[in-house]
C-alpha positions in Angstrom: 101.1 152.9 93.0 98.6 151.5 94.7 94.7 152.5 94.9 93.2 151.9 99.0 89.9 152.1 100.1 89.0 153.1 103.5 85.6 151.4 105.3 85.0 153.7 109.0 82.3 154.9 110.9 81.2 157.8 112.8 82.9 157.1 115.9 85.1 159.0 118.1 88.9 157.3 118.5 88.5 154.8 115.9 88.7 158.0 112.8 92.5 159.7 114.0 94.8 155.9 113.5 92.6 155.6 109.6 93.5 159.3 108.7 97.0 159.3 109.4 97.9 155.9 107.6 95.8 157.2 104.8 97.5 160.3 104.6 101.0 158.4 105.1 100.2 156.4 102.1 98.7 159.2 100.3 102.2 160.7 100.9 104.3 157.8 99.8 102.0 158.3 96.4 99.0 155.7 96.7 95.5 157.3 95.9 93.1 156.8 99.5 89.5 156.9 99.5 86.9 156.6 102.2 83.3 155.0 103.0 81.7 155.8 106.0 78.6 157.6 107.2 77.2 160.7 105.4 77.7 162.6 108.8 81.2 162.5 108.3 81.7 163.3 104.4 82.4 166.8 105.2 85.3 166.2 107.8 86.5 163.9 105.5 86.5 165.7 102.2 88.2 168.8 104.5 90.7 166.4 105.4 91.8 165.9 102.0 89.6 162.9 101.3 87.5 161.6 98.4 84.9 160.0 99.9 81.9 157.5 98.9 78.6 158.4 99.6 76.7 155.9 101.6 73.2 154.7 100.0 72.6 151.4 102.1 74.1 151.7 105.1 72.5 152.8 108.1 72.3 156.8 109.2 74.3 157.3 112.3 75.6 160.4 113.9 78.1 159.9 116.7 77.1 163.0 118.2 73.2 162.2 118.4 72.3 158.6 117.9 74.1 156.5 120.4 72.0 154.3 121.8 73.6 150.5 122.9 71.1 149.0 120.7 71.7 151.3 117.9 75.2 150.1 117.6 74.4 146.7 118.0 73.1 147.4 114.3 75.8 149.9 113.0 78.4 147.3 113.7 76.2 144.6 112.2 74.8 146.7 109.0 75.5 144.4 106.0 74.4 147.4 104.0 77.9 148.8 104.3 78.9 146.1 102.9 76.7 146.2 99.7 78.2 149.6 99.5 81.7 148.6 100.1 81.3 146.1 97.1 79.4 148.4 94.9 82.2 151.3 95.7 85.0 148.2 94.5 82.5 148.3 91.1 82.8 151.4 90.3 86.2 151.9 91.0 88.4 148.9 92.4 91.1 148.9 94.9 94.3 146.8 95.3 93.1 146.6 99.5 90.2 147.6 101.1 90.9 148.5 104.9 88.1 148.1 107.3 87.6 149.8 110.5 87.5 146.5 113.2 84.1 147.1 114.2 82.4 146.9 110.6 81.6 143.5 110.5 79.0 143.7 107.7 81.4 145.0 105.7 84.4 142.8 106.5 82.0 139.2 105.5 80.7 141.4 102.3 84.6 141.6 101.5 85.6 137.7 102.9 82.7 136.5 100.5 82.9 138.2 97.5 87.2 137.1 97.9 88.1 141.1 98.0 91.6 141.3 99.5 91.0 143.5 102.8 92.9 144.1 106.5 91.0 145.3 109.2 92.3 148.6 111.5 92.4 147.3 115.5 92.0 150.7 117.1 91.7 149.7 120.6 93.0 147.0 123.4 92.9 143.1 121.9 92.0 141.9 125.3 88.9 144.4 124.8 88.5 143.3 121.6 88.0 139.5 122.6 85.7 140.1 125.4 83.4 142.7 124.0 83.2 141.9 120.7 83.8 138.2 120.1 82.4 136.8 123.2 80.2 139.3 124.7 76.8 140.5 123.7 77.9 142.0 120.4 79.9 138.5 119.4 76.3 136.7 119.9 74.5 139.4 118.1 77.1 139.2 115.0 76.5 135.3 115.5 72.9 135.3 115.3 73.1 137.4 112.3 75.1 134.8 110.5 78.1 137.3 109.9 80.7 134.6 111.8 83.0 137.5 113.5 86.0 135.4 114.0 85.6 133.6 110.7 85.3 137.5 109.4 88.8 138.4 111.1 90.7 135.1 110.2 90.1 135.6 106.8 91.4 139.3 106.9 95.3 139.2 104.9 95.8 141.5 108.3 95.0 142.5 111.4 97.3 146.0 112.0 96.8 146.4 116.0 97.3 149.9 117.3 98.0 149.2 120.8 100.8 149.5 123.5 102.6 145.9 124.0 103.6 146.7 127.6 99.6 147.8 128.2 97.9 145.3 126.1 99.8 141.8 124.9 99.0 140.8 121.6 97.2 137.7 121.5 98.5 134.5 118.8 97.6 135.0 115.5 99.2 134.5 112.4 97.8 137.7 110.3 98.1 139.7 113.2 100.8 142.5 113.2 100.8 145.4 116.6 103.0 148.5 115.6 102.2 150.5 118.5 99.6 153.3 119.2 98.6 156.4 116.8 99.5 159.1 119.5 100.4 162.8 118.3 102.9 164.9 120.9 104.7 168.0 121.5 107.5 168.4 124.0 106.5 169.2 127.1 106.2 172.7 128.2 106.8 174.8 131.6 103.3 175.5 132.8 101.3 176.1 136.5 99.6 173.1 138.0 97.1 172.1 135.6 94.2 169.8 135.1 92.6 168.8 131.8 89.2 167.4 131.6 87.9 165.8 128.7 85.4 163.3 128.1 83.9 161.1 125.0 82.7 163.0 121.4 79.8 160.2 121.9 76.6 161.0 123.6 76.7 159.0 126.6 73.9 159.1 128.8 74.7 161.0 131.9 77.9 162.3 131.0 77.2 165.8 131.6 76.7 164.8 135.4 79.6 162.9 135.5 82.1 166.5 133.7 79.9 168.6 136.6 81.5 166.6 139.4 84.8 166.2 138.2 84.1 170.6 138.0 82.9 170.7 141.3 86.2 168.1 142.3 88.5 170.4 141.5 87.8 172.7 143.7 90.2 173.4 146.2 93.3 172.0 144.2 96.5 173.8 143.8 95.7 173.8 140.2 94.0 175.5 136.9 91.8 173.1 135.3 91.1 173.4 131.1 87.7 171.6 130.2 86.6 170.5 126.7 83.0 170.0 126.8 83.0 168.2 123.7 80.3 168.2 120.8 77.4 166.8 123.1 77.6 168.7 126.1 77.2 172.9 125.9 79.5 174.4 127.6 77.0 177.0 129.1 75.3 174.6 130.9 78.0 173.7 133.4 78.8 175.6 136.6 82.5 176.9 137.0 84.6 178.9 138.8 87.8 181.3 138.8 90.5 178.8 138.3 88.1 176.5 135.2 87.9 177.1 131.5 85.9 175.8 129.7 85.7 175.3 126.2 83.5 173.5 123.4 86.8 171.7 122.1 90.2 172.0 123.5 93.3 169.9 120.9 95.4 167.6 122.7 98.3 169.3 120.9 97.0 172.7 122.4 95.9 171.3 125.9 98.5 168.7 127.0 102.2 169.5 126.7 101.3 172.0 129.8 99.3 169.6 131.5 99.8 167.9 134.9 96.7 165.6 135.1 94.4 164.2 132.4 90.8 163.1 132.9 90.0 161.3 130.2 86.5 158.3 129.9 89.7 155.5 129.1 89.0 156.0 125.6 91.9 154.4 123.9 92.8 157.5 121.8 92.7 160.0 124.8 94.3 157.7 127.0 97.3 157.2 124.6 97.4 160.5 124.1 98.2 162.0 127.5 100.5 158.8 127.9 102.8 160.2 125.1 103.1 163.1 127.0 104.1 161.5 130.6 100.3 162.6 132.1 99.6 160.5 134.8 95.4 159.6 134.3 92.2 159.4 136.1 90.2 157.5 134.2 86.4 157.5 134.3 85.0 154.9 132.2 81.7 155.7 130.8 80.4 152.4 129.0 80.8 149.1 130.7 80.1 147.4 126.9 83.1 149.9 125.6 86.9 149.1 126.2 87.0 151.8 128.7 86.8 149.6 131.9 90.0 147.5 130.4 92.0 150.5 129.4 91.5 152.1 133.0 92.5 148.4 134.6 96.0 148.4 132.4 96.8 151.9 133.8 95.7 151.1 137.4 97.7 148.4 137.3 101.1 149.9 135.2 101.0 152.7 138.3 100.5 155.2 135.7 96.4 156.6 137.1 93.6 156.1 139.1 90.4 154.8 137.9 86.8 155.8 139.2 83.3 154.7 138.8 81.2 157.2 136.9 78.8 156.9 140.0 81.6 158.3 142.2 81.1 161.2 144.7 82.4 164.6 144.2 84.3 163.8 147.2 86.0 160.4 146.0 87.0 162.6 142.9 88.5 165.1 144.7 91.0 162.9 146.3 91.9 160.6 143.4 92.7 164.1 141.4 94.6 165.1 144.6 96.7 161.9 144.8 97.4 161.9 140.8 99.0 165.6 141.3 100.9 164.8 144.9 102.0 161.4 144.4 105.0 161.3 142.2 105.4 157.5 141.4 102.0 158.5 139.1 103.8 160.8 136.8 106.9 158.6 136.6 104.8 155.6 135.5 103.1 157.6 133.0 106.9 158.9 131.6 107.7 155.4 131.2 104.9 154.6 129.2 105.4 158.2 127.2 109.0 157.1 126.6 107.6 153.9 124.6 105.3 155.2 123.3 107.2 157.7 121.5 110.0 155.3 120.4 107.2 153.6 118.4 106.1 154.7 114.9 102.8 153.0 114.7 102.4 155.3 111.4 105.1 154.4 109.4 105.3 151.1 110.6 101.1 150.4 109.6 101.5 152.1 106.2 104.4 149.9 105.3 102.3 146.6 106.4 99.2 148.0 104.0 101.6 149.4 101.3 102.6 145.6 101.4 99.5 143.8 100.7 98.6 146.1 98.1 101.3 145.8 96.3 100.9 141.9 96.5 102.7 140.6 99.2 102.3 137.7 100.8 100.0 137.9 103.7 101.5 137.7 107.3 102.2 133.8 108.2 100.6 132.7 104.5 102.7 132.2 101.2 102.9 134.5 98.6 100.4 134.1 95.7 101.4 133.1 92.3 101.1 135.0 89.1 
C-alpha cells in the first residue's frame, strides 16, 4: 500500500473532489494525509484526516481574508512549498497530490524531482484564461514559478469536469473522469427555490442574496436559503414563504428542489446538475471561473445567468422563466443523467493509486528499476 499526501487550501469547491478521492484511497487501504491551512486542521482531522501543520505558509481563512490581492499570494506562496518538502522529510510519500491552484507548491515538488499530480477542480477553459494567461498567469510569471512549466511536469493532471460542459484541452498527462457530484433521488415536493451562494467572502454578496429574497416574491414557490459562513442570517429581510438558514446540505436541500441559485461555482453548479435543477447563476467574481460556468449552462439550455448588478425585477423574471419554461429542466436532466453515469471517484483514485504504485505516467514510458 501506498502512502499519499494531500497539498489544499482554504477554499470553498476546491476541498469536497480532495476528500472523497482521499477517503476512496483510504478505503482501498493507502494511508492519506493532508497540508493545508491551519484554519482547516480541525475540519480535516474531523473528517478522518491526519493533517500537517503549516509553519511557512501564509495564514488564510476563506471565510475572512479574501481579498483579490490576497490570493494573488496564497496561490503564489512558495512557503507551502517548503512545507510540502519538509512534510516529504519527515515522512515521505509515494505521490504528493496538489490542489491546481498551489503553484508554490507544485515548482517546490517539480524542482526537488518529487513525483506529484495536480487536482483540476474546475472548467479547463477557466483554467487557461484565468490562471495561465490572465493576471494570476503574469503574477505566477513574475514570480519566477513558470505555471505551465509547473503543470507539464505534473505525472498528472486528474480534471473533474463535465466533457459535454467543458472539452478537455490536448495534453498528454491530462486525464478528465467527470465531476465530484453527491445525489439522492429526487423526491415529490411543492415548488421550491434554493438559494445559495459562495462560503467566500465576497464583497457585496449580502446585497446580491437580499435581491434574489426580495425576487422571490410573488412566485408560486417556497424558497430555502443558506446564508453561508459569511453572511448572518438575521441580517436579511424575509417573508412567509422563505427560510433561512446558516447552512442548508445539498443532500438535504436539493432532491426537493425546483430551481437552484447558485454564484456558478463549479461544485454548486454540478451539484444541482446531478439532480436535473435547472440554474440561475449569478457569478460573483469576474477573476473566478463563475462567468465561464454560467456561459456553458446558458448555452447547454440548462439556466439563466445574471449580473450580480441586476435588478430585483430582472431576477424576478429569470427565476420565473427557470420554474415555467420546461425546456430548462429538461436540459438540466440531460446533463444530470451524465453526470450520474460518471464515477469521477473511482475513476480519480484508480489514476492516483496508479502512479503511486509506479506506473508509468499518462503518455510517458514506464520507469525502470
Amino acid at each position: 500500500m501506498s502512502t499519499i499526501l494531500f497539498v489544499t487550501w482554504d477554499g470553498g469547491g476546491n476541498v469536497p473532489p480532495a476528500t472523497a478521492l482521499a477517503h476512496e484511497l483510504v478505503r482501498r487501504g493507502h494511508t492519506v494525509r493532508f497540508l493545508g491551512h491551519a484554519s482547516q486542521e480541525e475540519a480535516l482531522t474531523s473528517d478522518g484526516f491526519a493533517f500537517v501543520r503549516p509553519r511557512h505558509a501564509r495564514r488564510f481563512d476563506s471565510a475572512r481574508d479574501y481579498t483579490p490581492l490576497r490570493m494573488l499570494g496564497v496561490f503564489a506562496d512558495t512557503g507551502m512549498g517548503r512545507d510540502l518538502l519538509d512534510a516529504l522529510a519527515v515522512e515521505p510519500a509515494d505521490l504528493v497530490v496538489v490542489d491546481s491552484f498551489m503553484f508554490g507548491a507544485m515548482d517546490a515538488a517539480r524542482r526537488a524531482g518529487v513525483r506529484y499530480a495536480v487536482l483540476e477542480h474546475m472548467y479547463a477553459a477557466a483554467y487557461r484564461a484565468g490562471i495561465l494567461r490572465g493576471p494570476m498567469g503574469l503574477n505566477l510569471r513574475l514570480r519566477r514559478l513558470g505555471p505551465q512549466q509547473a503543470l507539464d511536469g505534473a505525472a498528472l493532471r486528474l480534471l473533474m469536469t463535465l466533457p459535454e460542459l467543458d472539452p478537455a484541452p490536448a495534453a498528454t498527462n491530462l486525464s478528465q473522469v467527470g465531476p465530484v457530484a453527491a445525489w439522492s433521488p429526487r423526491v415529490a415536493s411543492e415548488p421550491t427555490i434554493v438559494i445559495g451562494l459562495s462560503t467566500f467572502g465576497y464583497p457585496g454578496m449580502t446585497g446580491v442574496l437580499q435581491r434574489l429574497v426580495d425576487a422571490s416574491e410573488g412566485l408560486p414557490a417556497r424558497v430555502l436559503v443558506s446564508a453561508g459562513p459569511t453572511i448572518d442570517p438575521a441580517t436579511l429581510r424575509t417573508r412567509r414563504g422563505v427560510e433561512v438558514h446558516r447552512w442548508l446540505a445539498h443532500r438535504d436541500s436539493l432532491p426537493g428542489a425546483s430551481v437552484l441559485v447558485t454564484h456558478g461555482g463549479h461544485g454548486s453548479t454540478m451539484a444541482g446538475l446531478a439532480h436535473d435543477l435547472p440554474l440561475l447563476v449569478v457569478p460573483l467574481d469576474g477573476k473566478a471561473d463563475h462567468e465561464v460556468v454560467g456561459r456553458s449552462i446558458e448555452a447547454s439550455g440548462a439556466g439563466r445567468t445574471v449580473s450580480r448588478r441586476a435588478s430585483t425585477g430582472e431576477l424576478h423574471e429569470a427565476l420565473r422563466t427557470l420554474l415555467e419554461v420546461p425546456g430548462y429542466a429538461t436540459a438540466a436532466a440531460r446533463l444530470g443523467t451524465a453526470i450520474r453515469a460518471t464515477d469521477a471517484v473511482a475513476d480519480g483514485a484508480t489514476a492516483l493509486e496508479a502512479l503511486s504504485n509506479g506506473a508509468a505516467e499518462p503518455g510517458r514510458p514506464a520507469a525502470r528499476p
